[in-house]
C-alpha positions in Angstrom: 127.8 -86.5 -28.1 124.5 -84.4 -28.9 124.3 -83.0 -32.5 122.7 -80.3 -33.6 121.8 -81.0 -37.2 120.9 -78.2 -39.8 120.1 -78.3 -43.5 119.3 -75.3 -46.7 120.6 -76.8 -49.2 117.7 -76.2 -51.3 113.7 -75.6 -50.6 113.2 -77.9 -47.7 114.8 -76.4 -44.0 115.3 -79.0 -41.7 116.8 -79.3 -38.5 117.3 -82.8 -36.2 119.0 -83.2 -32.8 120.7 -86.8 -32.5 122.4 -88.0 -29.7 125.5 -90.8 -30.4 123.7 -92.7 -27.4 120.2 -92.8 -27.8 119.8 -92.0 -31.6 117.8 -89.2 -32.9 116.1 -87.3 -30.6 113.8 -85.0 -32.6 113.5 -83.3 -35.9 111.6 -81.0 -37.7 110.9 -80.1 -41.7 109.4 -76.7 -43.3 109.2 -77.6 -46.9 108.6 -74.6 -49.4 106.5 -76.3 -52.6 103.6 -74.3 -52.1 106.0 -70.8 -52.4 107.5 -71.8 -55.5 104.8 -73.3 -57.1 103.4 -70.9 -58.9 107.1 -70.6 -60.8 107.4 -73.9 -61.6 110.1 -74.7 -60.0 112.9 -73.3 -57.0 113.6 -69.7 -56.9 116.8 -69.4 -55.4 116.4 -65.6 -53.9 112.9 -66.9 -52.0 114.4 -70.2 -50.8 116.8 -67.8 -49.0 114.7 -65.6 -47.7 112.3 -68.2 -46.4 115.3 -70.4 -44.7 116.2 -67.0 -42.8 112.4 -66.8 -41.3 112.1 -70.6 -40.6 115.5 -71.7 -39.3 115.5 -70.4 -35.8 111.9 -71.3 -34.8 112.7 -74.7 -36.3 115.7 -75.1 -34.4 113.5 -73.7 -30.8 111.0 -76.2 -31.8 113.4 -79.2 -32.5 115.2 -78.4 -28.9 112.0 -78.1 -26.9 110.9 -81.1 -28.6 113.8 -82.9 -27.4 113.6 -81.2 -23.8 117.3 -79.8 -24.6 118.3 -76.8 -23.8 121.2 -74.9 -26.3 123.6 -75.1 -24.0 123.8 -79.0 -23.9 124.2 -79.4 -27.5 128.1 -80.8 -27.8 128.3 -79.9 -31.8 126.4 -78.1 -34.6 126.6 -79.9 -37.8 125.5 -78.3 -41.2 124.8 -78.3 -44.8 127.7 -76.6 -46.8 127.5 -78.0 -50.4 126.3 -78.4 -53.4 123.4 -76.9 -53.5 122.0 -73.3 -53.8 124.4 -71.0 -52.1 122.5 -67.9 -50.8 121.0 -71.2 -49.3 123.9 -72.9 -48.0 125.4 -69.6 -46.2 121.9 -69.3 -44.0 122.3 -72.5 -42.6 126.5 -72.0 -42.2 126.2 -68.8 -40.7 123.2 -69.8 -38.0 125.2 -73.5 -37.3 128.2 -71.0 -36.6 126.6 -68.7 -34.4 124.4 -71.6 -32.8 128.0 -73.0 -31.7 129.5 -70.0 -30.6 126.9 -69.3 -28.7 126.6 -72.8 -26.4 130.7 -73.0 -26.2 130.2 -76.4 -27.6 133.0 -78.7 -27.2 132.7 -80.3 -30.7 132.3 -77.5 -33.1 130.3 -76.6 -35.5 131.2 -79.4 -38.6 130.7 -78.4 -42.1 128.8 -81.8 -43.9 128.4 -82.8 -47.8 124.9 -83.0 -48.6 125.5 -85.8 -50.6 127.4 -87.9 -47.8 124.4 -87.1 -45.5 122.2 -88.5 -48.0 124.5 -91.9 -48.1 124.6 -91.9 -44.7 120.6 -91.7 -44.0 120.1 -95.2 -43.9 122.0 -95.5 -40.8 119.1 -93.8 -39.0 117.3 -97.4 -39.4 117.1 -99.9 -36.9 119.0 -102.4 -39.0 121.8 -100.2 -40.8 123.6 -101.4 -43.3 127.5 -102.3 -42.8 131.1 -100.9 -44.5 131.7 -101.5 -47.1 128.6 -100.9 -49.0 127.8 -99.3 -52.5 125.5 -96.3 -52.4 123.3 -95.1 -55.6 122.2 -91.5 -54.6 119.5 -90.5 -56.9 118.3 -86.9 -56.5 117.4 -83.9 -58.7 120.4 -83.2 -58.7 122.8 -86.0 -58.4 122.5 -89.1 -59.8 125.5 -91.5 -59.0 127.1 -95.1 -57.7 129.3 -94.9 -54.9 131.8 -97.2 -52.8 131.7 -96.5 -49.5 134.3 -98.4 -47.6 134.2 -96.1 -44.8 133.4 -92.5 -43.4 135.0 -90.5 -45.4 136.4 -92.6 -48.2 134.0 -92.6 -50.9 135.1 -94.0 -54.7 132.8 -91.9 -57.1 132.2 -95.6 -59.5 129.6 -93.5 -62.0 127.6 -90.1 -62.3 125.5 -88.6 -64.7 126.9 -87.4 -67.6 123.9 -84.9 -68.1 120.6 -84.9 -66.5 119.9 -86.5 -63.1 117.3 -89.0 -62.7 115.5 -86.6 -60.4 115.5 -83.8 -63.1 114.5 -85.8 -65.7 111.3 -87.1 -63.5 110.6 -83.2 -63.0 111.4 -81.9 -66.4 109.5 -84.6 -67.8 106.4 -83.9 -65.2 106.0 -80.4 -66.3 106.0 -82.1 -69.8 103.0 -83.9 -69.2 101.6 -80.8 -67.9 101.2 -82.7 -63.9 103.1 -79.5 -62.1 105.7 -78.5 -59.7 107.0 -81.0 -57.8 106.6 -83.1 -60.6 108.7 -86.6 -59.7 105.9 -87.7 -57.4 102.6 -86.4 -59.4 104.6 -88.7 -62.2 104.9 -91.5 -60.2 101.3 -91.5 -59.3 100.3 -90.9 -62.7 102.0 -94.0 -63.7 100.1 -96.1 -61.6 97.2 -96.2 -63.9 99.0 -96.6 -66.8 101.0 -99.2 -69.1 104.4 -99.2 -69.4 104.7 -101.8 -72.1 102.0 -99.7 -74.4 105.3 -97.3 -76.1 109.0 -98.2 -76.4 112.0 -96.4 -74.4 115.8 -96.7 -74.2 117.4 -97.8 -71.4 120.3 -95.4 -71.9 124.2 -96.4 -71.8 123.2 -100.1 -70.8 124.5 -101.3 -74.1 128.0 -100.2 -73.5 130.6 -101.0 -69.9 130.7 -98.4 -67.2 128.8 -97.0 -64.6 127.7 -93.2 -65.7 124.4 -92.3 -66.8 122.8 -90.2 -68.6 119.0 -89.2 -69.2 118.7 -85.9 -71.4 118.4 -88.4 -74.1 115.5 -90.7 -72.7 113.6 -86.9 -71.7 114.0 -86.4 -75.6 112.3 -89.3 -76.6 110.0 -89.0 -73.8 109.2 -85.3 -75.8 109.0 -86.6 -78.9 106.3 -89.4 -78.0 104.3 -87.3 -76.7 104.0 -84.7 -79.1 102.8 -87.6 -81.4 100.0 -88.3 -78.8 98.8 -85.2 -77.5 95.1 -86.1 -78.4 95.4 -89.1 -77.0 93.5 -89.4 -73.2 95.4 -92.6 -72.4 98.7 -91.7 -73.5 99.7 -89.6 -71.0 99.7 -92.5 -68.1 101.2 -95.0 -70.8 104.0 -92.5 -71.1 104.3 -91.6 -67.5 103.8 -95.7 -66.7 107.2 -96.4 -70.0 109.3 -93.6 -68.3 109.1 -94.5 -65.3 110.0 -98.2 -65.7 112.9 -96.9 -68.3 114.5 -95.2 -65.1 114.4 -98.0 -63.2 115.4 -100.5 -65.3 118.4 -98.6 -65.9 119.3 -97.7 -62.2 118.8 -101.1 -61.7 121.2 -102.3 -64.5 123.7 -100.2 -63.2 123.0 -101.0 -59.9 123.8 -105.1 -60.5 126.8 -104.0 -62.3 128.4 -102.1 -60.0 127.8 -105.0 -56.9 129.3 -107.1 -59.5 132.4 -105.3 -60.0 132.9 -104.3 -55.9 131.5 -107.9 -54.9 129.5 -105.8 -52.3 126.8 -107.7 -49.8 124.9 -104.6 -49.0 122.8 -101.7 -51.5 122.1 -98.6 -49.8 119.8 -96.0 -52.2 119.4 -92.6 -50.8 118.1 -89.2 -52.3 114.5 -87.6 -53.4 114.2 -90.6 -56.0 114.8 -93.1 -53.7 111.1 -92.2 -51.8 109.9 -93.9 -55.4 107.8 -96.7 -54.5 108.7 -98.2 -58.1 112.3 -98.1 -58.1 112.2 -99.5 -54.0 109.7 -102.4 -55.1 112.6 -103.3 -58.0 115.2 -102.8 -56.3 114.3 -105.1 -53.4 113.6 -107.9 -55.5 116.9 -107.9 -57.6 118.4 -107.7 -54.0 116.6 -111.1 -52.9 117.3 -112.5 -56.2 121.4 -111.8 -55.9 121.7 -112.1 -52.6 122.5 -108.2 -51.5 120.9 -106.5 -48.3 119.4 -103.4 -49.9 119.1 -100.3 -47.4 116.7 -97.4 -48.0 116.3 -94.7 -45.4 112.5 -94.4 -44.1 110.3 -92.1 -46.5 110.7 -88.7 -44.9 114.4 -89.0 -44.4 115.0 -89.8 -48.3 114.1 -85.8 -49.0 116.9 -83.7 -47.7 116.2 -83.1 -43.7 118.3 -82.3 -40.9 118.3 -85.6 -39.2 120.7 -86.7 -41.8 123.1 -84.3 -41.3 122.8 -84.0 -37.7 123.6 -88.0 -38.1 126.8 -87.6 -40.9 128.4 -84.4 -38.3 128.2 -86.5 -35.0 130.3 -89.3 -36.7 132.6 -86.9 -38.2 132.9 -84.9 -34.8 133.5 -88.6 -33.0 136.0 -89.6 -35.4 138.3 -86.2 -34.4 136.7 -84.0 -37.5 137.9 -80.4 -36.7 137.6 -77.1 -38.1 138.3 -73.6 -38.0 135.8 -70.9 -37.8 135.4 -69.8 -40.9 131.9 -70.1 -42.3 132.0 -72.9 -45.5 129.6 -73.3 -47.9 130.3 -74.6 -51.5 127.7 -74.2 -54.3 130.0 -77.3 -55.8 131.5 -79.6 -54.3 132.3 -83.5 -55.7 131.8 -86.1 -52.8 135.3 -87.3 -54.5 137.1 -84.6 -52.7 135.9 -86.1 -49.3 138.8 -88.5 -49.1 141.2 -86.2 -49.9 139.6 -83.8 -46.8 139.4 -87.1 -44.5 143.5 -87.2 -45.3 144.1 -83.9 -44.1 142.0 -84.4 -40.9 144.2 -87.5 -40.0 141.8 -90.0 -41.2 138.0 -90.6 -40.6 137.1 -93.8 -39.4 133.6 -94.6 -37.8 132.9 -95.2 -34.3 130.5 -98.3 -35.4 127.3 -96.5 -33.5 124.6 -96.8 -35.0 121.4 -94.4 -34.6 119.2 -97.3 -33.4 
């Protein structure tokens, strides 16, 4: 089966063909930091806008690239939730149309941005195996997830505020390093000591698996309002917040392998590109034994190829739909399983992309 794969949930459009044979055959990326830079942050009426201009020359590109023509694509898989939803409906309307269009077999397949994001490691050429646990850390989402197959997800712990991602952003724009501030932080760090200030590690001291950061952005405020003047402290800072994040994913991330006796780790989302938090994690894997899994850097950021990936499995496993035109500014990965149920059960075809 050849997928068509289409994502808006946010600022980045991408688009991916992948084949269930010879893995992904192409993909392409627009990403719009340098339009909303200048506001500090995403504009949800220009993301729109600019996903309507780039998503069909993207989708040209990423077929010529391939040397496939529209009407050998078998499915069209896209984004419809969470995320922005003037965003969401460009990419749900074109998938549509797209599959009307080439009479596809498999149709279009609407895809949780989140499960694509789970999923993304599975691009790899060593992919982990069900069951696994999944911490997705984005700027929006932060959470631990069992995965014991497609489509049956067991939401273990999410934020109870802030998501790791927004707090590296929020706290960026803090220290006065711009939009997008996660990686500018991360850099920043590098020169800097993180065992020159103190910082919590917030909701280790108690059982469970949520999180929460708004308070650990607080103190983060309040540190460096006392150290404005001070032309070291903003890497200290930058070097203590960073390690505060990770220690704490981390923590959490032990706990819950504890509890589901797991063998394999995958991380997926925007915060899972941080070179930091991968260095970390990878040693605590070696050190207990787990496989950890992390998709390749460009495929952490949201992109096409993983939902071009997530729709051929669901389309394999019998996924159907009608034609009406989804997209869900909310939507809790918990309510996959329930959807699975109603489809007659999701289980996948153990193809990997590689």
């Amino acid at each position: 089966m050849r997928v068509l794969g289409i994502e808006t949930s946010c600022d980045e459009t991408g688009v991916a063909l992948f084949d269930s044979e010879r893995g992904l055959l192409s993909h392409t990326l627009y990403s719009q930091v340098a339009l909303h830079a200048e506001y500090g942050g995403v504009v949800p009426e220009l993301a729109s806008r600019d996903h309507v201009r780039k998503l069909l020359p993207l989708v040209n590109a990423c077929l010529t690239e391939a040397g496939v023509e529209r009407h050998e694509i078998d499915g069209v898989a896209y984004t419809a939730g969470p995320g922005l939803i003037g965003a969401l409906l460009v990419g749900a309307a074109t998938g549509r149309a797209i599959a009307i269009e080439c009479e596809c077999d498999g149709p279009a397949v609407a895809v949780h941005h989140m499960e694509g994001h789970l999923l993304a490691p599975m691009l790899e050429p060593n992919p982990p195996d069900f069951p696994f646990v999944a911490l997705l850390v984005s700027g929006g989402h932060t959470m631990l997830v069992e995965v014991r197959a497609l489509g049956e997800y067991r939401v273990m712990g999410e934020t109870l505020d802030d998501a790791a991602g927004e707090a590296f952003d929020k706290t960026a724009k803090l220290l006065g390093l711009g939009y997008p501030g996660g990686p500018a932080l991360a850099r920043l760090a590098e020169s800097g000591n993180p065992g020159r200030f103190s910082f919590p590690r917030p909701m280790t001291d108690r059982p469970g698996l949520d999180f929460s950061f708004s308070g650990l952005k607080t103190h983060t405020r309040n540190l460096w309002l006392k150290h404005t003047n001070d032309d070291t402290a903003r890497a200290d800072i930058a070097a203590g917040f960073q390690k505060a994040v990770t220690d704490t994913l981390v923590i959490k991330c032990r706990r819950a392998m504890q509890e589901t006796r797991a063998c394999d780790l995958v991380v997926a989302g925007g915060v899972g590109a941080n070179l930091n938090l991968r260095e970390t994690l990878q040693d605590t894997g070696r050190k207990n034994g787990w496989k950890v899994s992390f998709p390749r850097l460009e495929f952490c950021t949201d992109n096409g190829a993983m939902i071009a990936f997530a729709g051929c499995q669901r389309l394999l496993a019998g996924h159907k739909e009608n034609l009406v035109i989804a997209a869900r500014a909310r939507w809790p990965l918990g309510e996959l399983e329930n959807d699975a149920l109603k489809n007659g059960g999701l289980r996948t075809n153990g193809g990997h992309a590689r």
